[in-house]
C-alpha positions as CSV (number, residue, x, y, z in Angstrom):
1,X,41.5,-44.7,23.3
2,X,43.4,-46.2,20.5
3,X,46.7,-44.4,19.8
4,X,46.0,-41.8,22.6
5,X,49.4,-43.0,23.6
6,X,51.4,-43.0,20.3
7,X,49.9,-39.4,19.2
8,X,51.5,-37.9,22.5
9,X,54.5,-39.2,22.2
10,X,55.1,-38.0,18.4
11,X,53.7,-34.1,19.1
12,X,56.4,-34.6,22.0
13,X,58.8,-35.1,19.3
14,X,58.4,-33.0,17.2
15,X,58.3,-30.4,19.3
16,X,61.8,-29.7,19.6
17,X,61.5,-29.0,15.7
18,X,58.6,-26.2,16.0
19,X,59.5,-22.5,15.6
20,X,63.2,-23.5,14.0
21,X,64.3,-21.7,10.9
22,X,66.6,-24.5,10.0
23,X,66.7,-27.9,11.3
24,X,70.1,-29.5,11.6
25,X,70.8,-33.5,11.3
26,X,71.3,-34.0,14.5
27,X,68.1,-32.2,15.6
28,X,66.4,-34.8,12.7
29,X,68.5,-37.9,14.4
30,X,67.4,-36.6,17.9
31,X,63.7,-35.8,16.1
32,X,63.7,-39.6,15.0
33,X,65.1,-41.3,17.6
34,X,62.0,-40.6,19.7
35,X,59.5,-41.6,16.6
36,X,61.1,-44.6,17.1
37,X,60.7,-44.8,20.9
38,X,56.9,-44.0,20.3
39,X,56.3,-46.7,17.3
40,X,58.3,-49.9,19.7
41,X,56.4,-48.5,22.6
42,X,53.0,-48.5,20.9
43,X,53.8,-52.2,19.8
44,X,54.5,-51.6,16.1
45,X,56.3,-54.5,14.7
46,X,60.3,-53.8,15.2
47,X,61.6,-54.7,11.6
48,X,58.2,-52.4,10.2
49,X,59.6,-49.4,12.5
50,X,63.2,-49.9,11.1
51,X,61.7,-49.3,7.6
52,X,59.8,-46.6,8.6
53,X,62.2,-44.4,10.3
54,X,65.0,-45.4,7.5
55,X,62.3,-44.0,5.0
56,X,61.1,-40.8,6.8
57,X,65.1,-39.9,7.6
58,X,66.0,-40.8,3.7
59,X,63.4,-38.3,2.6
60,X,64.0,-35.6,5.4
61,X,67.1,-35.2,3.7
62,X,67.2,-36.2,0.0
63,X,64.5,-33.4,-0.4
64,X,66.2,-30.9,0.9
65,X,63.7,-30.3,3.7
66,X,66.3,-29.6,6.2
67,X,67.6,-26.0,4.3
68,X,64.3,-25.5,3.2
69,X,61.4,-23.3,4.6
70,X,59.6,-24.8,7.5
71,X,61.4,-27.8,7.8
72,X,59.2,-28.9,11.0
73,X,55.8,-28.6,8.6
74,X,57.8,-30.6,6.0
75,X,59.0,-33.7,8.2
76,X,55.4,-33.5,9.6
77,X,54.0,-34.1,6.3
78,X,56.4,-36.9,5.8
79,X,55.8,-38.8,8.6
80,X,52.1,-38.6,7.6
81,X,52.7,-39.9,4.6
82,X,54.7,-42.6,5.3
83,X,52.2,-43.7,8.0
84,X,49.6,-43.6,5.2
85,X,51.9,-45.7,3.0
86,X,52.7,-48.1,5.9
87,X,48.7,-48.6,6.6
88,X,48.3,-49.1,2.7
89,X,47.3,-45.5,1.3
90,X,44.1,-46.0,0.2
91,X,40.8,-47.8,1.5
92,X,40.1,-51.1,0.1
93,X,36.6,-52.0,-0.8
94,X,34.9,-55.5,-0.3
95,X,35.0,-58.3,-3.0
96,X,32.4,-58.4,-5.3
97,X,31.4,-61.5,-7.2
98,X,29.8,-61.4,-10.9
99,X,27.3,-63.5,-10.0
100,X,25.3,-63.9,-6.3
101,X,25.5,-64.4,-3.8
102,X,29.2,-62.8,-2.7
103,X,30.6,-65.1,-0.1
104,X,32.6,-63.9,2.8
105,X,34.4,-66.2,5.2
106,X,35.2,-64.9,8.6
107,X,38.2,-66.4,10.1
108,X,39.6,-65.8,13.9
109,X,40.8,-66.7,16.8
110,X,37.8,-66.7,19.9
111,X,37.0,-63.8,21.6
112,X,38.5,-61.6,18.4
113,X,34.5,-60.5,18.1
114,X,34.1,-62.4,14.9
115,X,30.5,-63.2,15.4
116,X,29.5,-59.9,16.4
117,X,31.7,-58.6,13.3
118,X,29.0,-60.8,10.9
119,X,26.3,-59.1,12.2
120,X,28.0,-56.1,11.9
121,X,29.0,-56.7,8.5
122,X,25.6,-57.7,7.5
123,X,23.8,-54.9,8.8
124,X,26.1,-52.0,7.3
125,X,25.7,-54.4,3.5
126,X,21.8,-54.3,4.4
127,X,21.7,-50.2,5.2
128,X,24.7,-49.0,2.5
129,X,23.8,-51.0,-0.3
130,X,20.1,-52.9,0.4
131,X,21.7,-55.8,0.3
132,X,20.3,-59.1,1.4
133,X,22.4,-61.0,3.6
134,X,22.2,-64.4,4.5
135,X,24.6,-65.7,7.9
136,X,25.2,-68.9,8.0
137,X,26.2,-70.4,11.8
138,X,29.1,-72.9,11.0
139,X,30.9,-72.1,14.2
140,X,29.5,-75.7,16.3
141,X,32.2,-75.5,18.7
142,X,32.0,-72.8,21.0
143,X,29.4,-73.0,23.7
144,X,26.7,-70.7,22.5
145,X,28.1,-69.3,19.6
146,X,25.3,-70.0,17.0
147,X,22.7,-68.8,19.9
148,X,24.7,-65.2,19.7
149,X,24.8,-65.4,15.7
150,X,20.7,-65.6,16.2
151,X,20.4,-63.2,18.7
152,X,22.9,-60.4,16.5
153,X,20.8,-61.8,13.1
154,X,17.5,-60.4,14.9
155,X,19.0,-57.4,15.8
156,X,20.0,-56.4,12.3
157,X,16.9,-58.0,10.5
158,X,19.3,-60.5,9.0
159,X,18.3,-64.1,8.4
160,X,20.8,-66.6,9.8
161,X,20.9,-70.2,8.3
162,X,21.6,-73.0,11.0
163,X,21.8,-76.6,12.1
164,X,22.7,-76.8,15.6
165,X,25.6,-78.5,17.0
166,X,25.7,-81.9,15.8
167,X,25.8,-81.5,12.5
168,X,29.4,-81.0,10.9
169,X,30.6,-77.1,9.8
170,X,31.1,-78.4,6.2
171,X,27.4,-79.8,5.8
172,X,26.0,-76.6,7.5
173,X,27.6,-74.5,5.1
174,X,26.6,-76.6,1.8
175,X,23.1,-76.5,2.8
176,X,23.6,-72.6,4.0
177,X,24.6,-72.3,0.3
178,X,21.5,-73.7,-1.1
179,X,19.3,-72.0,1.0
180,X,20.8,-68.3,-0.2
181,X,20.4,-69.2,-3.9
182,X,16.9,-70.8,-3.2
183,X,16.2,-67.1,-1.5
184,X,18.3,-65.3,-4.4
185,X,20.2,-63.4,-1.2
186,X,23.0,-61.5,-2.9
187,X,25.3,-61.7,0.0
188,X,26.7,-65.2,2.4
189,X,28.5,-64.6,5.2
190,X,29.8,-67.2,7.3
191,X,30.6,-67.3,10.7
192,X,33.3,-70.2,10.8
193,X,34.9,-71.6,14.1
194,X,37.3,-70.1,15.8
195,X,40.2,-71.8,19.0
196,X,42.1,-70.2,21.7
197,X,45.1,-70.4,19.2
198,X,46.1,-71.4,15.3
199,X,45.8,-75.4,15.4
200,X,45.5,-78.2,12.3
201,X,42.1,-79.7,12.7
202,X,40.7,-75.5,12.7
203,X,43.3,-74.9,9.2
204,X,42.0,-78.3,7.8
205,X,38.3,-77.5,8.7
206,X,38.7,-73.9,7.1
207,X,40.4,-75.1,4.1
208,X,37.4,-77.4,3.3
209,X,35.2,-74.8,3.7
210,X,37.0,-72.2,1.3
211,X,37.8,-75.4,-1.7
212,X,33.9,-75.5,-0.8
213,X,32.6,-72.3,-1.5
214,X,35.2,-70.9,-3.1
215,X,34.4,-67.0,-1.1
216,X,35.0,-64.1,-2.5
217,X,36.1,-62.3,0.7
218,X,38.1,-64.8,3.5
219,X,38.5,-61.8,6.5
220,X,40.5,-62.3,9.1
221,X,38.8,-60.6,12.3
222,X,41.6,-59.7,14.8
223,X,41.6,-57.9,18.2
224,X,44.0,-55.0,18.3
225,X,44.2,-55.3,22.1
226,X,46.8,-58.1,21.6
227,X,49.3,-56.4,20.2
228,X,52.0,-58.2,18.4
229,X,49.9,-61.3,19.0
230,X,47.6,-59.9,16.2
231,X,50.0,-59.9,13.5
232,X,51.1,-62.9,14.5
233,X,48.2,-64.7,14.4
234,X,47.4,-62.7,10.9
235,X,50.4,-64.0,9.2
236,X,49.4,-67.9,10.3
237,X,46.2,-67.4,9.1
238,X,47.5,-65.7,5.9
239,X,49.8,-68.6,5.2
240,X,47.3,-71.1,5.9
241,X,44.3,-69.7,3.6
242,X,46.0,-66.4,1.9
243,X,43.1,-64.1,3.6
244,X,41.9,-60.9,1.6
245,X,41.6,-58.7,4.2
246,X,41.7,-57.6,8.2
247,X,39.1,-56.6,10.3
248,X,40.6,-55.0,13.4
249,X,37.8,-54.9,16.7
250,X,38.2,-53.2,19.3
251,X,40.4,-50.1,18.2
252,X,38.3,-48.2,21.3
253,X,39.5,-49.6,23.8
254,X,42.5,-49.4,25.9
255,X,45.2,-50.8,22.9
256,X,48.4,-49.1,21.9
257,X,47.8,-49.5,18.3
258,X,50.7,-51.3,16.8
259,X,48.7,-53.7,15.5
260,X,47.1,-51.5,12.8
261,X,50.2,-50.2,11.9
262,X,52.0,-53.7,11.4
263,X,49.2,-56.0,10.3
264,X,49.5,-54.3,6.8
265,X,53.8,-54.1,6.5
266,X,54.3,-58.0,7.2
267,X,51.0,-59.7,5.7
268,X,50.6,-57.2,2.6
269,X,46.8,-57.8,3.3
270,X,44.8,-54.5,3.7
271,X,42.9,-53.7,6.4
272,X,39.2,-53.0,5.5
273,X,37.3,-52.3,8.6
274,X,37.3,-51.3,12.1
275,X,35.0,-52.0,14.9
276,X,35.2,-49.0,17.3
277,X,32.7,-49.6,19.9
278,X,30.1,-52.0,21.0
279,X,26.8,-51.0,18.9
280,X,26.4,-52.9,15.8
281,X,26.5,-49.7,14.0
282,X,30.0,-49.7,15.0
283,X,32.1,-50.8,12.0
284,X,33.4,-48.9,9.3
285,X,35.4,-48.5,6.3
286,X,39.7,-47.8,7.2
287,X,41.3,-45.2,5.8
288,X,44.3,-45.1,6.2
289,X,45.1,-41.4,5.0
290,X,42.9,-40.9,7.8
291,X,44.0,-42.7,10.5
292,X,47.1,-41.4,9.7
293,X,46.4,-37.8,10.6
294,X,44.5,-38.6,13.7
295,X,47.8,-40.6,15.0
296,X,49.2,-37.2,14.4
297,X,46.7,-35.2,16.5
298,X,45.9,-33.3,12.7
299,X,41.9,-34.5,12.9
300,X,39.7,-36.5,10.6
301,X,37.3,-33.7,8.9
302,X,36.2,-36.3,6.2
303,X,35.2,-39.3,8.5
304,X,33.3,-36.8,10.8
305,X,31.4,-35.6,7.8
306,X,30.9,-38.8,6.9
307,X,29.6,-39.8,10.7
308,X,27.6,-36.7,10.7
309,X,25.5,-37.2,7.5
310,X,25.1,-40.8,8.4
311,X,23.6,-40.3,11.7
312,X,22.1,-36.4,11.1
313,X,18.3,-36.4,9.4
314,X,19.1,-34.4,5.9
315,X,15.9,-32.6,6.3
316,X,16.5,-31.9,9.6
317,X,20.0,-30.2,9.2
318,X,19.0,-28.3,6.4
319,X,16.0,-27.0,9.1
320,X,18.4,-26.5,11.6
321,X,20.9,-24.5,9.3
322,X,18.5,-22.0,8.2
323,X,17.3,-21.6,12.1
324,X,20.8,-20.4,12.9
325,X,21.4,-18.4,9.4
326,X,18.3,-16.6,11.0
327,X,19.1,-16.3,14.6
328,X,16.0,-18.4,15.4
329,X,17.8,-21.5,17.0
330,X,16.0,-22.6,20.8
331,X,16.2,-24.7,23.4
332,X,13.7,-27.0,21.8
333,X,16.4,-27.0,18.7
334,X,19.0,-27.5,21.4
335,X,17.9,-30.8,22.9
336,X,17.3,-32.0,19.3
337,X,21.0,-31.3,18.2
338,X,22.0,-33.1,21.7
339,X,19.9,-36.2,21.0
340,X,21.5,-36.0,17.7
341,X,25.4,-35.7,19.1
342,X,24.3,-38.7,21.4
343,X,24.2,-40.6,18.8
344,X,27.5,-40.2,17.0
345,X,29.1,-41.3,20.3
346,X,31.1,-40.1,23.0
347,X,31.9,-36.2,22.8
348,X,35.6,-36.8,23.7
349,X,35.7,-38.6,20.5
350,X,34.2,-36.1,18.1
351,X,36.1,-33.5,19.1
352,X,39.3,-35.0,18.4
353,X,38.7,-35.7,15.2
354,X,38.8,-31.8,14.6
355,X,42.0,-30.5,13.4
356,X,43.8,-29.3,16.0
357,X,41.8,-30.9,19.1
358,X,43.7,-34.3,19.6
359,X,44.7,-34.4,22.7
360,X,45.0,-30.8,23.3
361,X,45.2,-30.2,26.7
362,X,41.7,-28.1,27.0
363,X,40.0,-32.1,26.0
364,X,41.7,-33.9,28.7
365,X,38.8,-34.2,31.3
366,X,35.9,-33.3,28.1
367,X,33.6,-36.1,28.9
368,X,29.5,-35.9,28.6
369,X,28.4,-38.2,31.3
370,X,25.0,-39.2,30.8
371,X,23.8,-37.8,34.2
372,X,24.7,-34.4,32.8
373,X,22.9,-34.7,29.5
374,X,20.0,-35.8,32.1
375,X,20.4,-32.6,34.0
376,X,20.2,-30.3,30.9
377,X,17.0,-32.3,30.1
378,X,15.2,-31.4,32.9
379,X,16.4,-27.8,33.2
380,X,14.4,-27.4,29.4
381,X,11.6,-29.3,30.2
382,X,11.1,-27.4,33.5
383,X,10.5,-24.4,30.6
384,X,7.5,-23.2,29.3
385,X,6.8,-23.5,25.9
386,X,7.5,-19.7,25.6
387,X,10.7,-19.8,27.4
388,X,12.0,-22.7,25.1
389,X,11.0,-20.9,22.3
390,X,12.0,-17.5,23.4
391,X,15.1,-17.8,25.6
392,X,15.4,-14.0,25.4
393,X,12.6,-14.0,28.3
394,X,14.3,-16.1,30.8
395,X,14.6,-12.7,33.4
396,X,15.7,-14.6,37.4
397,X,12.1,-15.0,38.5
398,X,11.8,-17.4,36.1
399,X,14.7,-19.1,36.5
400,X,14.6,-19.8,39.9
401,X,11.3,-21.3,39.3
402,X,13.4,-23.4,36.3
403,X,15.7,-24.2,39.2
404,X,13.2,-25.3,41.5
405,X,11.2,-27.8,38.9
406,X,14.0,-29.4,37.6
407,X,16.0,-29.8,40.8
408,X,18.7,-28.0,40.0
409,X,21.5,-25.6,41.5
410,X,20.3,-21.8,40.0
411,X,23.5,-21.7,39.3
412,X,23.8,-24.4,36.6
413,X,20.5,-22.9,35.4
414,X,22.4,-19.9,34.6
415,X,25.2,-21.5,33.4
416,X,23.8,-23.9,30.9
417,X,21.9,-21.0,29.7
418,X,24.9,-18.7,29.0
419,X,26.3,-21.6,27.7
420,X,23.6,-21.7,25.7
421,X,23.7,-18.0,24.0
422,X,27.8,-18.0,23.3
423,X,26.9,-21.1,21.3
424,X,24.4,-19.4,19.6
425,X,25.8,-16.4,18.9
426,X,28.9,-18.4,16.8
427,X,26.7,-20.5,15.2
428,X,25.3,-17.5,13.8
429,X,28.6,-16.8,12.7
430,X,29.8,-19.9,11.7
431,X,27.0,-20.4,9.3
432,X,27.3,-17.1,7.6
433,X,30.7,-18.0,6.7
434,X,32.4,-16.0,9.3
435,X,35.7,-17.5,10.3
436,X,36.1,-15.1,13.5
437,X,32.7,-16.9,14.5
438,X,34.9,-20.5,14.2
439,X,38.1,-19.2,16.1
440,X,36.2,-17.8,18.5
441,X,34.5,-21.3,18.9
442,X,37.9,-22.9,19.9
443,X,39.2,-20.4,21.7
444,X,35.7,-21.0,24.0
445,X,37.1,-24.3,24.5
446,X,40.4,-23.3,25.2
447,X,42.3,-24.0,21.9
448,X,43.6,-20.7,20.9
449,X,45.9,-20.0,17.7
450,X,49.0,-20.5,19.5
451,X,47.9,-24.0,21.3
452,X,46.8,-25.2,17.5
453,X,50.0,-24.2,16.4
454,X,51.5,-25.9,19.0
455,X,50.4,-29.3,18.2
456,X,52.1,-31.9,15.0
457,X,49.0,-30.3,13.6
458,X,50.3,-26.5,13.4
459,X,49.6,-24.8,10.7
460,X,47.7,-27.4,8.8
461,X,45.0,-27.3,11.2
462,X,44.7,-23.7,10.9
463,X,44.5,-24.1,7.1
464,X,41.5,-26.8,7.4
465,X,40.2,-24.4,9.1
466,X,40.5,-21.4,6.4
467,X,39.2,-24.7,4.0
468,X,36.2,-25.0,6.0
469,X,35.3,-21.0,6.0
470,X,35.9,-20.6,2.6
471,X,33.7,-23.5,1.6
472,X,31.1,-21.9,4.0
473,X,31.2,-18.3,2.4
474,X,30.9,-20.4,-1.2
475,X,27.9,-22.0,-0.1
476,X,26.5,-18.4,1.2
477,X,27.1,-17.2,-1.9
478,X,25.2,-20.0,-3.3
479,X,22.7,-19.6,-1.5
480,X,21.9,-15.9,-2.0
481,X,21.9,-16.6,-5.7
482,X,19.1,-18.9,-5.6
483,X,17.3,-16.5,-3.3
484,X,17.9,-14.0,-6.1
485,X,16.3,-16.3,-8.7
């Protein structure tokens, strides 16, 4: 994953720091010296790193922080921040015209993902704001290219405007135009050529195109697998046609990061989305406060919310809430939370966006692969109705016959359903606004208070923690009130 890497290597820097009553400037130097090590190695631009660590050492001792109290909490914070400033500090919305349609111009090099980015693009517009998109295929070079822009515009449910390959990009686009005023679709986006690398006749082409259209949005799609190579090809594109904004792909995969890091220092062009993942559901808004803290292994609580009530039913989780305020939670409730978590994505990911959880030891091998989720499957539907309902009756008779119909070990049987009542037992306690019930849940997973505090998170993710408990007894509280009236 994405800064996997980079968040290793700064919790193994700042761990000399932990548990000191004072820091001294050589253990900041020493402290700093390996922040730097971790930036160059992750492939953050070398004169953006100078900055940085110039910034973060100014601070560390201008403020006092190294005679102050907890000076290891303090230079955490800083680096935090001045991540967050060197991403851009806040998350930058999309253009928005006066009048419609909005045009966005996607720009790229081939293979960045820019097509699939369109579709992308237009979907979340369609779901977020009921937009109307229009695409417009103006990309005539690449073999295929306008079939995939098709193929993605019947995924989504999104029009796409085209005129084969013979026609030229400029003409396609004029006539795209007419067609989404003619429809009175509120948003254009246009998927423009792309080459193997920044040449004249692509620039020239491009340049028509924008003195043409005159877009509101010109992003730049980028892959962040090529490093250095990204920026690169940023800034040429940024000198060429002064783009408004970045869209990084493929932050999932197997990249070292620098790329989000940099692109914003040397092109003072923000960053506006990320595509993590292959789905066309997969793109969303950067924050880089957030980022930020998840390069520090401190979690993302607000972007997992946000996942969460994007992808959870409302109804639904306000069902399943007052099951386990009750105790009534079963294994039919069970496989619907699973289906649910299926579709946020992968476990490993969720979990570290969880104050605390990034790349704790206890998630190293934490991977849900599809054959299990299978397995548990079949284990419930090998129940009766009763037994799903009532798991209380599951004595070994039955669940040895369990074991038999679902082809399964008895002793994953029993295990899955042990599993089962710890989970429901801290649920319980979790919703009731019982913090014991939430420590408990981490120490089940083997993050105790000592391997929290261990982490660049510390003591902050103990206090989201508290956060998250008091809000929970608030809402209790809420709650009984209504009752009351």
């Amino acid at each position: 994953m994405a800064f996997e890497g980079l968040t290793e290597r700064l919790q193994k820097a700042m761990r000399n720091l932990r548990g000191k009553g004072k820091v001294s400037e050589s253990d900041l130097r020493a402290t700093m010296r390996e922040i730097r090590l971790a930036l160059l190695e992750a492939d953050v631009n070398f004169g953006v790193v100078r900055k940085f660590v110039k910034k973060v050492q100014e601070r560390a001792k201008g403020a006092d922080v190294l005679e102050g109290l907890n000076p290891a909490q303090q230079i955490v914070k800083i680096v935090d921040e001045e991540l967050t400033k060197m991403m851009g500090e806040t998350a930058v919305p999309l253009n928005k015209s006066d009048k419609i349609p909005t045009v966005i111009m996607m720009a790229g090099l081939q293979g960045a993902g820019k097509t699939t980015t369109a579709g992308k693009l237009a979907l979340k517009l369609k779901d977020e704001q009921k937009a109307r998109p229009l695409l417009i295929a103006a990309d005539i070079y690449r073999p295929a290219a306008i079939d995939q822009l098709q193929q993605v515009g019947a995924q989504v449910e999104v029009p796409v405007f085209s005129m084969g390959t013979d026609v030229d990009p400029r003409e396609i686009v004029e006539k795209g135009m007419a067609q989404a005023k003619e429809d009175h679709n509120d948003y254009v986006i246009i998927d423009t050529a792309g080459r193997l690398q920044i040449d004249e006749k692509l620039m020239d082409e491009l340049k028509d195109i924008q003195e043409m259209v005159h877009p509101d949005e010109i992003l730049l799609v980028v892959d962040a697998m090529t490093g250095q190579n990204a920026v690169e090809t940023a800034e040429g594109f940024n000198d060429a046609l002064d783009i408004t904004g970045v869209v990084l792909t493929k932050l999932d995969g197997d990249t070292r990061g620098g790329a989000a890091l940099s692109i914003r220092a040397v092109t003072d062009k923000p960053i506006k989305f990320v595509g993590q993942g292959e789905k066309l559901t997969d793109l969303d808004v950067f924050h880089p406060d957030r980022m930020a803290s998840r390069i520090l292994g401190m979690g993302d609580i607000l972007s997992l919310i946000e996942k969460t009530q994007k992808d959870y039913d409302q109804k639904q989780a306000e069902e399943m809430a007052e099951k386990m305020r009750e105790n009534t939670f079963d294994f039919n409730d069970f496989l619907d939370q699973m289906k649910q978590i299926q579709k946020m994505g992968p476990l490993e990911d969720i979990m570290k966006m969880i104050p605390g959880m990034a790349n704790n030891p206890a998630l190293k091998n934490v991977n849900m692969d599809p054959k299990d989720i299978a397995h548990i499957e079949a284990v419930i539907y090998s129940m009766t109705a009763q037994e799903r309902e009532n798991p209380d009756i599951l004595n070994p008779s039955r669940r040895r016959r369990i074991a038999r119909g679902s082809a399964r070990p008895i002793q994953e049987v029993n295990r899955m359903i042990k599993q089962f009542n710890s989970m429901k037992k801290m649920m319980n306690k979790m919703s009731n606004g019982n913090m014991a019930g939430m420590e408990n849940m981490m120490n089940s997973i083997g993050v105790n208070g000592s391997a929290m505090g261990g982490g660049i998170g510390g003591k902050l993710s103990n206090m989201a923690m508290k956060r998250m408990a008091r809000k929970m007894k608030k809402n209790k509280k809420r709650r009984n009130k209504k009752r009351k009236k």
